[in-house]
C-alpha positions as CSV (number, residue, x, y, z in Angstrom):
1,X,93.0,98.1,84.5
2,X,92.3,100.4,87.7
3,X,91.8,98.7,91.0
4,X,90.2,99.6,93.6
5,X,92.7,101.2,95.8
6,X,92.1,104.3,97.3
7,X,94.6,106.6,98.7
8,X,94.6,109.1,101.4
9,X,97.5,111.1,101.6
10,X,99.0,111.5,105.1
11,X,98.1,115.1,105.2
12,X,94.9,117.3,104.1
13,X,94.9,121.3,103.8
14,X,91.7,123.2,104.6
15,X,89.9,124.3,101.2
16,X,90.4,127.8,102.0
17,X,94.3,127.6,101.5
18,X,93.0,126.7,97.8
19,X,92.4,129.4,95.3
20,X,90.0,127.4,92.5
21,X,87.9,131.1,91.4
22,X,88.9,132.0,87.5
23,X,91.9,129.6,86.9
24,X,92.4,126.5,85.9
25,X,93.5,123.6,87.8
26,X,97.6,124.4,87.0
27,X,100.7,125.0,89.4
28,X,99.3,128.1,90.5
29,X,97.0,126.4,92.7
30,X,100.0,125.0,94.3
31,X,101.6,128.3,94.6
32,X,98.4,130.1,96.4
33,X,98.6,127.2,99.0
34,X,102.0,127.2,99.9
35,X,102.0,131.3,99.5
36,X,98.8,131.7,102.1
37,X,100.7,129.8,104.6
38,X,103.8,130.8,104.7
39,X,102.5,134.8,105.2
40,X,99.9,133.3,107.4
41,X,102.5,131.6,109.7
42,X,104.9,134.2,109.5
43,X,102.5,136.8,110.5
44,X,101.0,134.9,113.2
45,X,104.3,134.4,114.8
46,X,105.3,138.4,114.4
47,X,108.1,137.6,112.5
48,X,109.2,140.8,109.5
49,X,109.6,139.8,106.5
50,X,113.3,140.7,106.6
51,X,113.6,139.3,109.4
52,X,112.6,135.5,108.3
53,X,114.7,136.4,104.9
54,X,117.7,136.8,106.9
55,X,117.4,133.8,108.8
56,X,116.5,131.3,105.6
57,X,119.6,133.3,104.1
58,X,117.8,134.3,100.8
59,X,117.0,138.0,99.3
60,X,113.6,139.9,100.8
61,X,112.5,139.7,97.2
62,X,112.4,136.1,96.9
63,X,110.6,135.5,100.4
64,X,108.1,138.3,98.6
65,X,107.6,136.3,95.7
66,X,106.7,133.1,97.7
67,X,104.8,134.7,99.8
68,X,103.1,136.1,96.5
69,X,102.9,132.9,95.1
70,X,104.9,133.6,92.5
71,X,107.8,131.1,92.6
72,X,107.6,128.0,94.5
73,X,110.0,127.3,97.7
74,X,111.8,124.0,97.1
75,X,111.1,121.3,99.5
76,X,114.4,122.2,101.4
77,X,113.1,125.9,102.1
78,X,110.3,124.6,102.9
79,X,111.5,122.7,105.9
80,X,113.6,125.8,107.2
81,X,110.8,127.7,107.1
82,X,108.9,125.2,109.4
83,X,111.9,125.0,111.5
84,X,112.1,128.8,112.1
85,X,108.1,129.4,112.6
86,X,108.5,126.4,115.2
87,X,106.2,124.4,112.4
88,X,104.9,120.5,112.6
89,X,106.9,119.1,110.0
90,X,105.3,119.4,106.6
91,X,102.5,122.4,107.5
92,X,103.3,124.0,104.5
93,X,103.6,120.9,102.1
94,X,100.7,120.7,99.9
95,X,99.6,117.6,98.0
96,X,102.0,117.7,95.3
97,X,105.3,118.7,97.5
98,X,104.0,115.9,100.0
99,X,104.1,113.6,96.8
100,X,108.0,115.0,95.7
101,X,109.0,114.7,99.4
102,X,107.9,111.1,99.4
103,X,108.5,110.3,95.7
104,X,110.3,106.9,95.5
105,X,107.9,105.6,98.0
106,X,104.8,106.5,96.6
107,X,105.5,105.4,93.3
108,X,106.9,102.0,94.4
109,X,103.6,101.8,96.2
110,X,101.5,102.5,93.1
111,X,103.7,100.2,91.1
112,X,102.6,97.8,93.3
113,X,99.4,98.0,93.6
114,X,98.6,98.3,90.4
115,X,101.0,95.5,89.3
116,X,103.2,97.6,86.8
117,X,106.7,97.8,85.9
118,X,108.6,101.1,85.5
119,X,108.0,100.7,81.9
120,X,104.3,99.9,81.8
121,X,104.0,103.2,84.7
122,X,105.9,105.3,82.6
123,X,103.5,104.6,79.6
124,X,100.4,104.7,81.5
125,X,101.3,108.3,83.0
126,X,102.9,109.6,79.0
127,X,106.8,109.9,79.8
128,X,109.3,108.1,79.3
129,X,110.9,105.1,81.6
130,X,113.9,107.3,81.0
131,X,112.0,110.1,83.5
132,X,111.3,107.7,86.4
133,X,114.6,106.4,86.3
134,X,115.7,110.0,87.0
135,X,113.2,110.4,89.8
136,X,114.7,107.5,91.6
137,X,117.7,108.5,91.2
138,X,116.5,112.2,92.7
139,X,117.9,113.4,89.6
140,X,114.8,115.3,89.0
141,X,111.3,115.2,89.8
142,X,107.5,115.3,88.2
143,X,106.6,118.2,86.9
144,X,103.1,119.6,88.4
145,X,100.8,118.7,85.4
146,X,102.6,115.3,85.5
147,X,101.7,114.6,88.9
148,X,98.3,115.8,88.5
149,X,98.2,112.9,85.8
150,X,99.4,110.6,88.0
151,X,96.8,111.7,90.7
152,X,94.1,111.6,88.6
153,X,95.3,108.1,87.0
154,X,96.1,106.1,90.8
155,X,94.4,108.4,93.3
């Protein structure tokens, strides 16, 4: 049964961070958006690449690949990033790192208002009760085609 609630997240990213042309609707979406702005940022506040690699403590090379969107900062990195650049907190968050950084919350909240248990979410979004238990717990965390589920089941 699906209310109807609908949700706003707390933040919105301009389309144009978004790269939809030729690909599917998979991480890699997540990866251009979080890739576009840390370059963006970083160039816009004249900072080398080395330089910003030196400060977050990590190799060039993997500043290059999230810059190239080809591995994903963790939420952590994230922040430092934003710290460094002189950022409002969560400018480079997209949807689904918004969703990790607030996980136990927004769950608890769908849980809710949707009247289900952690049993009857897990079933509902095809994992195990096993797996939320582990997100609570911060053991681990959805992975992005989960959450899209989720999104597209609650949102």
């Amino acid at each position: 049964m699906h209310n109807n609630v609908s949700y706003d997240f707390k933040f919105s990213f301009p389309l144009e961070y978004h790269c939809f042309i030729n690909r599917s609707l998979t991480e890699k979406v997540c990866t251009d958006s979080i890739a576009y702005k840390i370059k963006q940022y970083r160039l816009q506040n004249n900072i080398m690449l080395k330089d910003l690699a030196n400060r977050l403590d990590i190799h060039r090379t993997t500043l290059t690949d999230y810059e190239q969107g080809k591995t994903i900062p963790n939420n952590d990195v994230l922040k430092q990033i934003e710290s460094i650049l002189n950022l409002e907190q969560y400018s480079l968050f997209d949807e689904y790192h918004l969703f990790i950084e607030n996980l136990n919350e927004e769950i608890e909240r769908i849980k809710r208002d949707f009247y289900l248990s952690d049993a009857s979410f897990a079933r509902k979004c095809g994992i195990t009760k096993a797996s939320v238990y582990g997100w609570k717990i911060k053991k681990n965390k959805p992975s992005y085609e989960t959450w899209l589920k989720i999104k597209t089941l609650f949102f």
